[in-house]
Backbone as a chain_set.jsonl record, in Angstrom:
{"seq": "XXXXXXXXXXXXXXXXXXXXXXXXXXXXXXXXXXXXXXXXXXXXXXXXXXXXXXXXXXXXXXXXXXXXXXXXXXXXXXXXXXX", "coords": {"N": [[2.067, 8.411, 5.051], [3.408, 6.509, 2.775], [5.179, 8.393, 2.352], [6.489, 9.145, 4.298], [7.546, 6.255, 4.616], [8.559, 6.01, 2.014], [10.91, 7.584, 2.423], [12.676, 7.231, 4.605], [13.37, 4.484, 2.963], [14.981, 5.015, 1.558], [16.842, 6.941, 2.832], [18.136, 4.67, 4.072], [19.234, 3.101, 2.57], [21.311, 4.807, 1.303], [20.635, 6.751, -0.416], [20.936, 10.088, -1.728], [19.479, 13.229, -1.951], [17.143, 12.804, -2.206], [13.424, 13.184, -2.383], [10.008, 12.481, -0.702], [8.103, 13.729, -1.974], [4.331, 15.38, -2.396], [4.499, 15.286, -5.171], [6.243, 13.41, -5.888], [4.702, 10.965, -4.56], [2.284, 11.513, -6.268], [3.147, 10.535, -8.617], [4.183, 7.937, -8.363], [1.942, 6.737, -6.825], [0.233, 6.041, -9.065], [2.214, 5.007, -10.867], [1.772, 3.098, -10.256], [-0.598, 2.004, -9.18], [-2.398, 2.439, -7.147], [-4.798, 3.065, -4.844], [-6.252, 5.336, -2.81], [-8.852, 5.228, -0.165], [-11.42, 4.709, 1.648], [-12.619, 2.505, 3.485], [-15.831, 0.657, 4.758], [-18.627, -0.302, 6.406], [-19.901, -3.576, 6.468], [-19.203, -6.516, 6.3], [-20.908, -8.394, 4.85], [-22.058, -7.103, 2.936], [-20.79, -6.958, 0.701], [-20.417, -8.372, -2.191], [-19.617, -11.591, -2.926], [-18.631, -12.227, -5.615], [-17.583, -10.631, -6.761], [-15.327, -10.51, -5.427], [-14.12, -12.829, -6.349], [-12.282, -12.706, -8.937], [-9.972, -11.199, -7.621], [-8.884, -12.591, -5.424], [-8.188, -15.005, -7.063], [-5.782, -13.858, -8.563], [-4.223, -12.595, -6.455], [-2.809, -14.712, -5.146], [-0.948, -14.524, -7.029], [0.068, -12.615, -7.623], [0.903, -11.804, -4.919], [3.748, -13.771, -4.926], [5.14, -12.375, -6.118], [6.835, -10.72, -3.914], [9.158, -10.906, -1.024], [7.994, -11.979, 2.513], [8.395, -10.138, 4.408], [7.779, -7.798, 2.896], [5.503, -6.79, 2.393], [2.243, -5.377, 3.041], [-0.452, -4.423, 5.259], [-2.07, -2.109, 4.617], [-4.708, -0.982, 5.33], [-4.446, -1.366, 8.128], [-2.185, -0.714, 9.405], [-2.354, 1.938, 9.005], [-4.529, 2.846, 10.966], [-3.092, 2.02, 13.231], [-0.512, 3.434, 13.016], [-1.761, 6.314, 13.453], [-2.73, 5.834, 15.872], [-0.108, 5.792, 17.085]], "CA": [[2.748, 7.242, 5.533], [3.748, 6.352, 2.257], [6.211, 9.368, 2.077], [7.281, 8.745, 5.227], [8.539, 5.197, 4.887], [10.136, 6.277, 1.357], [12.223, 8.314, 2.981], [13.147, 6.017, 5.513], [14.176, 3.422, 2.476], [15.861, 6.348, 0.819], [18.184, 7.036, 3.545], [18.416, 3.184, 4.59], [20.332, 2.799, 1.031], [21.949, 5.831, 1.026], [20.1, 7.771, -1.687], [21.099, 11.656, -1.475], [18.645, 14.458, -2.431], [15.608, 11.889, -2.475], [12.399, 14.192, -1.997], [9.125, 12.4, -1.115], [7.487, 15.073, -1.838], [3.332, 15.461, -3.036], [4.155, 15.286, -6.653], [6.667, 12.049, -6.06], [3.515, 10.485, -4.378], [1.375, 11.312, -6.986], [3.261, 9.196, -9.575], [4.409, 6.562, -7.547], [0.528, 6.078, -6.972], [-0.19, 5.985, -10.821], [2.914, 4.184, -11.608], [1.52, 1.264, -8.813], [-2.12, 1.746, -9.429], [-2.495, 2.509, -5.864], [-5.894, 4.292, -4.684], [-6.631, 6.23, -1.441], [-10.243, 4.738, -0.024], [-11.918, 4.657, 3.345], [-13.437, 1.314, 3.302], [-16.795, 0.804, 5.495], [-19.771, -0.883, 6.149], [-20.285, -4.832, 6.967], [-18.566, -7.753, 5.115], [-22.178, -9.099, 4.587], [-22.541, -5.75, 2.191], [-19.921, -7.143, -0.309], [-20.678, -9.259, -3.206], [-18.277, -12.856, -2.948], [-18.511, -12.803, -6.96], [-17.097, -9.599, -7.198], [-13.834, -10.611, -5.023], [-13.545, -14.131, -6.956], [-11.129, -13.095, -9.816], [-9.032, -11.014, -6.994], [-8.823, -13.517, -4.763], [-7.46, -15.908, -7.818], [-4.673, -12.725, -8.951], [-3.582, -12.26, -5.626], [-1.709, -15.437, -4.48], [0.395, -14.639, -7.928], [0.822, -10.874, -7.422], [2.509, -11.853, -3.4], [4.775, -14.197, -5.022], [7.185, -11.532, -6.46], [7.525, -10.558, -2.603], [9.479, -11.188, 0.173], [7.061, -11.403, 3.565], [8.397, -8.988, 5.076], [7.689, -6.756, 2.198], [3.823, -6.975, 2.174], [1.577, -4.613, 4.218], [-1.868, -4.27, 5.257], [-1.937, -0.033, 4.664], [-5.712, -0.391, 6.438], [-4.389, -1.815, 9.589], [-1.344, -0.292, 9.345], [-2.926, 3.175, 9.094], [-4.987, 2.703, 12.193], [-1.24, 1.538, 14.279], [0.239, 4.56, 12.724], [-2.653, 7.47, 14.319], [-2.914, 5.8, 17.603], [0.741, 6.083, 17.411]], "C": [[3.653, 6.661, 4.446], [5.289, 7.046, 2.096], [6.921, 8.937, 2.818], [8.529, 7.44, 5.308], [9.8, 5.383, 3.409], [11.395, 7.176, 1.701], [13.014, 7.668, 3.972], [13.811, 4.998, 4.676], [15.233, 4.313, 2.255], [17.221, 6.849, 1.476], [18.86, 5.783, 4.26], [20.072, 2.81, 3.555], [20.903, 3.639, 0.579], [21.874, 6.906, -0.167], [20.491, 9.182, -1.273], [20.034, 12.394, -2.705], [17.064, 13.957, -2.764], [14.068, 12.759, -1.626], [11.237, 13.428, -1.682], [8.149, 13.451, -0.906], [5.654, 14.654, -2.984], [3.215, 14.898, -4.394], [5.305, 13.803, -6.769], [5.231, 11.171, -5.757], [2.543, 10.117, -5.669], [1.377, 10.25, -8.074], [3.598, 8.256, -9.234], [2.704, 5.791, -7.734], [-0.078, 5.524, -8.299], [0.491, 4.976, -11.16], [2.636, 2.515, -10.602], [0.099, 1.208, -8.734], [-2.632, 1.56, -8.011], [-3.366, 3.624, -5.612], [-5.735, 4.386, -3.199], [-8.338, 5.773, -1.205], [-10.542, 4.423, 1.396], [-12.823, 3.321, 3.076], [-14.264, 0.938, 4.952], [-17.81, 0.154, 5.274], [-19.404, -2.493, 6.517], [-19.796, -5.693, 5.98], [-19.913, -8.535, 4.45], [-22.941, -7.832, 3.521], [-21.603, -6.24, 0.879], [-20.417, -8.624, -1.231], [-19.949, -10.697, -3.218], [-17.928, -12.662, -4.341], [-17.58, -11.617, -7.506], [-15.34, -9.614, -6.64], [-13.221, -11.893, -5.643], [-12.075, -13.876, -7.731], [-9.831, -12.22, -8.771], [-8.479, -11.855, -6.322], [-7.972, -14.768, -5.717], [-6.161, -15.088, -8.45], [-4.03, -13.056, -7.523], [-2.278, -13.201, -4.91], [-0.151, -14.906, -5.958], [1.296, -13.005, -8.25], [1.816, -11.231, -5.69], [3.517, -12.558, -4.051], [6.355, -13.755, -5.648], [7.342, -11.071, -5.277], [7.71, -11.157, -1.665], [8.284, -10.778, 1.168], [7.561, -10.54, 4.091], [8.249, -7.599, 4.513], [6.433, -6.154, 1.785], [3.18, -6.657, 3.529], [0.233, -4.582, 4.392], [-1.682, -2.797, 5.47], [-3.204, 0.283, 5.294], [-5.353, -0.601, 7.666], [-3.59, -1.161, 10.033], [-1.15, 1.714, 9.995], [-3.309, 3.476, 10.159], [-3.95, 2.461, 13.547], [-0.645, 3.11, 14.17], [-0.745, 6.482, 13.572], [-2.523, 7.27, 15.112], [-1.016, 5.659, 17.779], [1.352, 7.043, 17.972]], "O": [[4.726, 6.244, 4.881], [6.313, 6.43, 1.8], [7.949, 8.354, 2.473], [9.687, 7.438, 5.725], [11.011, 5.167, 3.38], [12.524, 7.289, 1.223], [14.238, 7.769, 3.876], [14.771, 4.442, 5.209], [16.315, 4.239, 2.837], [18.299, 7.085, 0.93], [19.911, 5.853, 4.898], [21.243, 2.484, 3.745], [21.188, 3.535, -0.614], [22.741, 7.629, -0.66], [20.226, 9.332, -0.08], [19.904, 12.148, -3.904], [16.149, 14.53, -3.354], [13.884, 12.8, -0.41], [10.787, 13.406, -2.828], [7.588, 13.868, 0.107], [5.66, 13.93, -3.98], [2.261, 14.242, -4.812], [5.161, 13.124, -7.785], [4.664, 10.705, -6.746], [2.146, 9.01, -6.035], [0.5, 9.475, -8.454], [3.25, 7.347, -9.987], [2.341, 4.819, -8.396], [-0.844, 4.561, -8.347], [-0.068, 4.01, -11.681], [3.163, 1.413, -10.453], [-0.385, 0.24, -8.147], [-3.271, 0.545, -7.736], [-3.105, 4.79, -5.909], [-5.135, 3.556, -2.516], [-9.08, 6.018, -2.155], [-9.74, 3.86, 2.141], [-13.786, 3.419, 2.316], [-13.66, 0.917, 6.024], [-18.119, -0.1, 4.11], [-18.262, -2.529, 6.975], [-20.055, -5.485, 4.794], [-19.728, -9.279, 3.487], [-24.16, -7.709, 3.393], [-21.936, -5.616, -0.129], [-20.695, -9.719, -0.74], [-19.533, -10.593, -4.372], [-16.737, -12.927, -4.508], [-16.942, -11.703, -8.556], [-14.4, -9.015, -7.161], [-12.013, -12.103, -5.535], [-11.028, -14.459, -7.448], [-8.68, -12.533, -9.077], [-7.289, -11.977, -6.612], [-7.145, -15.451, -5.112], [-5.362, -15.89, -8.933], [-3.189, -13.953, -7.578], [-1.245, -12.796, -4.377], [1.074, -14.947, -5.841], [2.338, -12.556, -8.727], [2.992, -10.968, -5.438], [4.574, -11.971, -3.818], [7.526, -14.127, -5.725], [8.535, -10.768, -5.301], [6.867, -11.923, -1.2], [7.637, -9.742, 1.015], [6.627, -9.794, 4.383], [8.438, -6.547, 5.123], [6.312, -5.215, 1.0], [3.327, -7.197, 4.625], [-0.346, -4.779, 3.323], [-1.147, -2.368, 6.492], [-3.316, 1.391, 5.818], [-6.001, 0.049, 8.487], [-3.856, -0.743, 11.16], [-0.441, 2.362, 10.765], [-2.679, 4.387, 10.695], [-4.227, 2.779, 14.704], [-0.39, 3.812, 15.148], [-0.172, 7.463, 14.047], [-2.115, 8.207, 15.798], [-0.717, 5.348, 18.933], [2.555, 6.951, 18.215]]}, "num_chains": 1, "name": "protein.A"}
C-alpha cells in the first residue's frame, strides 16, 4: 500500500523513472522508523503507563502535518482488502 500510494505521489508531481520498488520500501521504512505489526487482542490487555509518554509525543509529531496528510495504515489496510 505504501508502494502503491508512492507511486501515485510520484506521478501526481511529475517525477520520471520513480521505482517503488522492495528495496525503496525498505529504506523509506528505516529512514521513517516505520514497523510492519499485526496488532491484536483487547484494549484491556495494554498497559495505560506504557502509552503515557506516546500519547504526550504525539500531539507534537501531527503538528508538522497537514490533516489531510495523516493516516490510520490499520484502518486503512482493512478499506484497502475489502476493496
Amino acid at each position: 500500500m505504501i508502494q502503491h500510494k508512492a507511486k501515485e505521489l510520484a506521478d501526481a508531481l511529475g517525477i520520471e523513472n520513480f521505482s517503488a520498488s522492495n528495496g525503496w520500501l525498505d529504506r523509506f521504512r528505516i529512514r521513517n522508523n516505520i514497523t510492519f505489526r499485526s496488532l491484536c487482542g483487547e484494549a484491556a490487555d495494554v498497559d495505560p503507563s506504557l502509552c503515557e509518554d506516546c500519547q504526550e509525543r504525539l500531539p507534537l509529531l501531527l503538528a508538522g502535518f497537514d490533516d489531510e496528510d495523516i493516516f490510520n495504515l490499520d484502518e486503512t489496510a482493512l478499506f484497502f482488502i475489502r476493496a
